[in-house]
C-alpha positions in Angstrom: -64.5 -14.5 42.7 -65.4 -12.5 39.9 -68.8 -10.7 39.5 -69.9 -8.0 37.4 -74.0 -8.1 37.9 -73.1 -4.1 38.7 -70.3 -3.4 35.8 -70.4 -1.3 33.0 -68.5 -1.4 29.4 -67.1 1.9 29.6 -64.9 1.7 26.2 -63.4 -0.9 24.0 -60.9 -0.5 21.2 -60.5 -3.4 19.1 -57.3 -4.0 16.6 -55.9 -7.2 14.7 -52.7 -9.2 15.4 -51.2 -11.4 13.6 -48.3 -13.5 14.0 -44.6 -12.7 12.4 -43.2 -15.9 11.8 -46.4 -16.6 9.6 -45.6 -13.0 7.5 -48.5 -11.9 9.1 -49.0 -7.9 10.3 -51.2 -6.1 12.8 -53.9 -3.8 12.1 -54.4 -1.0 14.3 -58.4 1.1 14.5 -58.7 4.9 14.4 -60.4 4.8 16.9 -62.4 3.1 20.3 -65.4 1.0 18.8 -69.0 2.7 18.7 -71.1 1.4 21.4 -74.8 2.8 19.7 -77.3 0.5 21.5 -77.6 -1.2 24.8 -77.4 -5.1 23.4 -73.5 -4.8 21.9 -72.1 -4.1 25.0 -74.6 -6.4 27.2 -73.1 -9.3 24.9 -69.8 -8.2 25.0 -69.8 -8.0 28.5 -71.2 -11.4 28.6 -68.3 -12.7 26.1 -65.6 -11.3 28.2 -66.2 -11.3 32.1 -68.3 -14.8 32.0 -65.4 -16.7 32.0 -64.0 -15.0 34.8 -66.4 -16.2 37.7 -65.7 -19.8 38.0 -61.2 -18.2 37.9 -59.5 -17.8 41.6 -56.4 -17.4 41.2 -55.4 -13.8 41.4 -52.1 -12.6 40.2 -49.9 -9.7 39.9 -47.9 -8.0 37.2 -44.3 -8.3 37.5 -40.5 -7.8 35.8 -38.1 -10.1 36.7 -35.7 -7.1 37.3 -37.8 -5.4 39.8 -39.0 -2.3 38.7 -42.7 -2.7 37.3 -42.4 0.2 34.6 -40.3 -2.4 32.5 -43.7 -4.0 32.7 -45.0 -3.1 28.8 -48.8 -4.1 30.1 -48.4 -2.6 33.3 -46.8 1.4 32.2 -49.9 1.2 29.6 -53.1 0.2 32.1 -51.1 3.5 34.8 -50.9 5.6 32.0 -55.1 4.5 31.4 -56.1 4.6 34.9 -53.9 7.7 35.9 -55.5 9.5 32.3 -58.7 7.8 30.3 -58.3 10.1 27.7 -55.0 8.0 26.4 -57.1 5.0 26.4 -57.1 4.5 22.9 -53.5 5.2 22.5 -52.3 2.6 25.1 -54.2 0.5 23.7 -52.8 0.5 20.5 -49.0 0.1 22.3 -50.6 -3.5 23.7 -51.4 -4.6 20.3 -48.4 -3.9 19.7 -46.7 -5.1 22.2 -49.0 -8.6 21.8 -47.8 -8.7 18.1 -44.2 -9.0 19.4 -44.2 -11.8 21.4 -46.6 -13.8 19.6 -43.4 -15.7 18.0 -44.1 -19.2 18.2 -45.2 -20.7 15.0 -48.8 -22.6 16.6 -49.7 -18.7 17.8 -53.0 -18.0 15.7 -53.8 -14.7 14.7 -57.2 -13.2 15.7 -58.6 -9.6 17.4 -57.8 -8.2 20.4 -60.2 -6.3 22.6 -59.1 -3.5 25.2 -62.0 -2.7 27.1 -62.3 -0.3 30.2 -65.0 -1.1 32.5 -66.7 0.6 35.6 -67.3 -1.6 39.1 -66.2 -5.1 38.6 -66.6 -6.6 41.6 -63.5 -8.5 43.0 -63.3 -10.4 46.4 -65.6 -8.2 47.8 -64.7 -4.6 46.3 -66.1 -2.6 43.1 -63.4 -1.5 40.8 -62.3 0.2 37.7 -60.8 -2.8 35.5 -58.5 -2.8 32.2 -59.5 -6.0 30.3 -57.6 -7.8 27.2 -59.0 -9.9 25.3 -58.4 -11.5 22.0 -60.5 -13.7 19.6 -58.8 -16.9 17.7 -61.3 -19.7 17.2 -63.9 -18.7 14.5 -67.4 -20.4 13.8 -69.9 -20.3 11.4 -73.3 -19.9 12.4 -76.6 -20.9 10.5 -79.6 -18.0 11.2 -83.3 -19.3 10.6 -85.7 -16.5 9.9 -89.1 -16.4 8.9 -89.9 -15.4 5.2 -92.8 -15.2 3.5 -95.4 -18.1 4.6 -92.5 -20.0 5.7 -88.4 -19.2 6.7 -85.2 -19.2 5.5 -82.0 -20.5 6.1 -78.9 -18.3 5.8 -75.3 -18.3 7.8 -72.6 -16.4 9.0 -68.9 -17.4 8.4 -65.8 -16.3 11.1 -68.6 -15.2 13.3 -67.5 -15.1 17.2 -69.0 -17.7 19.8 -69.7 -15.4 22.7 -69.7 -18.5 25.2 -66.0 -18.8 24.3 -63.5 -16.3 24.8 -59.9 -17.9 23.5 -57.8 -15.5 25.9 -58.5 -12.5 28.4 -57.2 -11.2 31.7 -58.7 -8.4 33.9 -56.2 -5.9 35.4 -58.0 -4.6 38.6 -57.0 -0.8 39.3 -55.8 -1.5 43.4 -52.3 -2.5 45.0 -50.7 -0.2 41.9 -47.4 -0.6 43.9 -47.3 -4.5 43.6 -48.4 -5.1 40.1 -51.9 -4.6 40.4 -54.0 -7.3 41.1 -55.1 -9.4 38.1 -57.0 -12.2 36.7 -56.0 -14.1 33.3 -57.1 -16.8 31.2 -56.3 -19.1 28.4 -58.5 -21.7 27.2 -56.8 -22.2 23.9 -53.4 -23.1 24.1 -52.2 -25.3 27.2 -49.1 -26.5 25.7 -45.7 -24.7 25.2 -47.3 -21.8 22.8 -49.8 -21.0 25.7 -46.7 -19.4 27.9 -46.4 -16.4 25.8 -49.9 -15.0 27.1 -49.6 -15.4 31.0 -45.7 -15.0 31.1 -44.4 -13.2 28.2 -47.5 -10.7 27.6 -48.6 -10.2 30.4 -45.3 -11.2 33.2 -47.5 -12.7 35.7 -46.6 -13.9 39.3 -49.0 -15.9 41.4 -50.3 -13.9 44.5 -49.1 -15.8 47.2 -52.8 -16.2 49.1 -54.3 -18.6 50.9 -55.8 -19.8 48.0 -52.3 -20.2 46.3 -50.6 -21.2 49.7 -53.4 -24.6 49.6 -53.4 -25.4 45.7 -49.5 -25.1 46.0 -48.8 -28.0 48.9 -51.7 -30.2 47.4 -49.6 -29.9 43.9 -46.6 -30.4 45.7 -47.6 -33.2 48.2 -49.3 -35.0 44.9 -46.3 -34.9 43.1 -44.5 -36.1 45.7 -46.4 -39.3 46.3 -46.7 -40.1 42.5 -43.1 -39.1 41.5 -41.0 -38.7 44.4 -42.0 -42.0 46.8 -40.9 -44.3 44.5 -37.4 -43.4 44.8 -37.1 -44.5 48.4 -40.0 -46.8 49.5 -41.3 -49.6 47.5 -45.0 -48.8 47.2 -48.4 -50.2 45.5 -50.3 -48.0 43.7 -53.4 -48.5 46.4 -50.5 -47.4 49.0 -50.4 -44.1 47.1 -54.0 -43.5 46.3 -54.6 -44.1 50.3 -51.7 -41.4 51.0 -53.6 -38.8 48.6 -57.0 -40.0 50.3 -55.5 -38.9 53.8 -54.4 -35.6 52.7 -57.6 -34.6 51.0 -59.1 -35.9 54.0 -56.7 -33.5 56.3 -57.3 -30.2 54.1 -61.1 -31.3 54.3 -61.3 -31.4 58.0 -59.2 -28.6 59.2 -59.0 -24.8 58.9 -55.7 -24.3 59.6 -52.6 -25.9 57.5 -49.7 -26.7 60.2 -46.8 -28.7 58.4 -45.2 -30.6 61.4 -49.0 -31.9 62.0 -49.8 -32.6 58.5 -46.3 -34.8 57.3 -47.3 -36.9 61.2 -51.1 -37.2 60.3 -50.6 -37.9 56.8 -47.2 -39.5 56.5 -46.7 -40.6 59.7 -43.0 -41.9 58.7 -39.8 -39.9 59.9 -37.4 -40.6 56.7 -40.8 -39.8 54.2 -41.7 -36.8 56.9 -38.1 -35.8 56.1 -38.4 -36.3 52.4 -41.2 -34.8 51.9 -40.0 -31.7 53.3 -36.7 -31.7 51.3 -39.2 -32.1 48.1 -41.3 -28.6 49.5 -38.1 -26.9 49.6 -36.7 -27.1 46.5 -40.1 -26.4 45.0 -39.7 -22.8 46.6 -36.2 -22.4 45.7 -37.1 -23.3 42.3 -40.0 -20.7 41.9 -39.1 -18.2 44.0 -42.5 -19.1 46.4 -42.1 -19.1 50.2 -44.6 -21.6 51.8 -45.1 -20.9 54.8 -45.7 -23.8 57.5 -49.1 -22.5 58.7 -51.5 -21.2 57.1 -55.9 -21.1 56.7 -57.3 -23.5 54.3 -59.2 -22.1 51.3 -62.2 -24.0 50.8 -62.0 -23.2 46.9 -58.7 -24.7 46.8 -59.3 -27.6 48.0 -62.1 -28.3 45.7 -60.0 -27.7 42.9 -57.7 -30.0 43.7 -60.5 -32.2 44.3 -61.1 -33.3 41.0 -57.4 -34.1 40.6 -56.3 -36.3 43.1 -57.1 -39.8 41.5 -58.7 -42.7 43.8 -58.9 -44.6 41.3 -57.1 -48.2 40.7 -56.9 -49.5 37.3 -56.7 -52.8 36.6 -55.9 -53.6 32.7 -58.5 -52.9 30.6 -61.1 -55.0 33.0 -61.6 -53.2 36.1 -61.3 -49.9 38.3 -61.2 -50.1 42.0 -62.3 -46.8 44.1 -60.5 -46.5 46.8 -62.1 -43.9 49.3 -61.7 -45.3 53.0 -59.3 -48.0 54.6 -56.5 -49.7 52.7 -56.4 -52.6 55.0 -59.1 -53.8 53.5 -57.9 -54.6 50.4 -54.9 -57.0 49.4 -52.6 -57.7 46.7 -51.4 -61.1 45.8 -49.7 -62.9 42.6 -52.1 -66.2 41.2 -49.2 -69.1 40.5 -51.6 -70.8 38.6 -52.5 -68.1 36.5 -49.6 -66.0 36.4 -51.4 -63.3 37.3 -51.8 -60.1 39.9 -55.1 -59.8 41.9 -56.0 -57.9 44.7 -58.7 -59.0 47.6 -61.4 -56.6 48.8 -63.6 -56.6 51.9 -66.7 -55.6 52.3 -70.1 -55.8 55.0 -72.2 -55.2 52.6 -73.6 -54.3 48.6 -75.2 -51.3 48.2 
């Protein structure tokens, strides 16, 4: 979704933030880093956009009381974009502002990197971009180099992987008046500590896409096959997997979502039909997320969710059973004799 084969690093100012429940401080530059050959800023550029072109989701800056200003990362990238020359400045008020809700104790302390970059290419359209970045994770690297009639070994301590960026998002300059449209990552922290970068830093809200619209009902439709179904319907785990199997089959085949099809394709049972849609609902009441009951399939979305919805049986320690095609060929049954579970599968033919 992101490409920058056409981007340029414009400028990048780079300060330190520590964490205040350790005693730590920040450390704020004098000024933007000096950019004096064309290598630095080919790496860097490497090191911070990679990352960013395997991300889909796009989301939007937001305050829960409405009024974007209250958005500390959003009044500093208008301030940028509407005046470069307070570039440095602003950035200094987001390490700042980073160093004030880094408050969980398992928050590391590390650099962080506001860049400005020219044409960033973004479903489809070059654009200006604000991107933050900061560095936790610090390697040492060994450097061989030829000396003499032979070479030497030397290395370099709390050196930066460039084929790891921790933490980064790319704030897009377009659709100012709805938070901008951004992309974040984190790649460090996916536990409790890792909230503080997407929803206390930066205040994001998931652009409500067709992307989005897809991942959403395959989350929620997962969940409520694993979770929910249990509740009313006494179900076997092969039951399950073959009700995951039919919806992946559904978004696979068809372009457009339509609920009232999908719950009578898929679930083909009035009270779970019913269920089911009870489940969806308080999903969007929860998150604030209207759904709506028809929408086009994102192809991307699908293949994310892809490589989480389990076909898989496990059996003990002994045995995994795929499960890809038609349940009715494969039975459960209890062994008297041996006191044990089994299940019976049929086949045409080995391959």
């Amino acid at each position: 979704m992101v490409t920058f084969f056409e981007a340029s690093l414009d400028t990048i100012s780079v300060h330190h933030v520590g964490n205040p429940l350790q005693d730590e401080r920040y450390a704020l530059s004098d000024a933007p880093l000096a950019l004096k050959d064309e290598i630095i800023p080919r790496l860097l550029m490497q090191y911070f956009l990679s990352p960013f072109e395997k991300t889909n989701e796009v989301y939007h800056l937001m305050h829960p009381g409405d009024d974007l200003h209250l958005n500390e990362i959003y009044h500093y990238c208008t301030e940028i974009f509407g005046d470069n020359s307070k570039f440095h400045q602003m950035s200094e008020q987001i390490a700042k502002h980073l160093y004030s809700v880094s408050s969980h104790p398992k928050i590391k302390a590390g650099e962080i990197y506001v860049a400005y970059f020219n044409s960033v290419q973004l479903e489809g359209e070059l654009l200006d971009a604000i991107g933050i970045f900061k560095s936790e994770t610090k390697e040492t690297f060994l450097k061989v180099y030829p000396q003499d009639n032979g070479f030497n070994v030397d290395y370099e301590e709390n050196a930066i992987n460039i084929n790891k960026l921790d933490k980064g998002c790319l704030i897009f300059n377009t659709q100012a008046e709805e938070g901008y449209k951004v992309t974040a990552i984190d790649q460090t922290n996916r536990n409790q500590e890792a909230v503080y970068w997407k929803d206390e830093f930066l205040k994001l809200k998931i652009r409500n896409d067709n992307f989005n619209q897809t991942n959403n009902t395959l989350s929620i439709y997962k969940n409520f096959v694993t979770e929910k179904l249990d509740d009313e319907f006494e179900m076997s785990k092969a039951d399950k997997i073959d009700l995951l199997n039919r919806s992946m089959k559904y978004f696979k085949e068809k372009d457009t979502f339509e609920l009232d099809e999908f719950t009578g394709e898929v679930l083909g049972n009035d009270q779970a039909i019913e269920s089911f849609k009870n489940y969806k609902n308080q999903y969007e009441q929860e998150f604030e997320t209207k759904i709506p009951d028809t929408f086009e399939i994102s192809d991307n979305a699908v293949k994310k969710q892809a490589r989480v919805y389990k076909s898989v049986l496990k059996l003990d320690r002994n045995f995994h059973i795929y499960i890809h095609g038609d349940k009715e060929l494969i039975e459960k049954g209890f062994d008297e004799e041996k006191h044990m579970n089994y299940y019976k599968v049929y086949f045409k033919e080995e391959e």
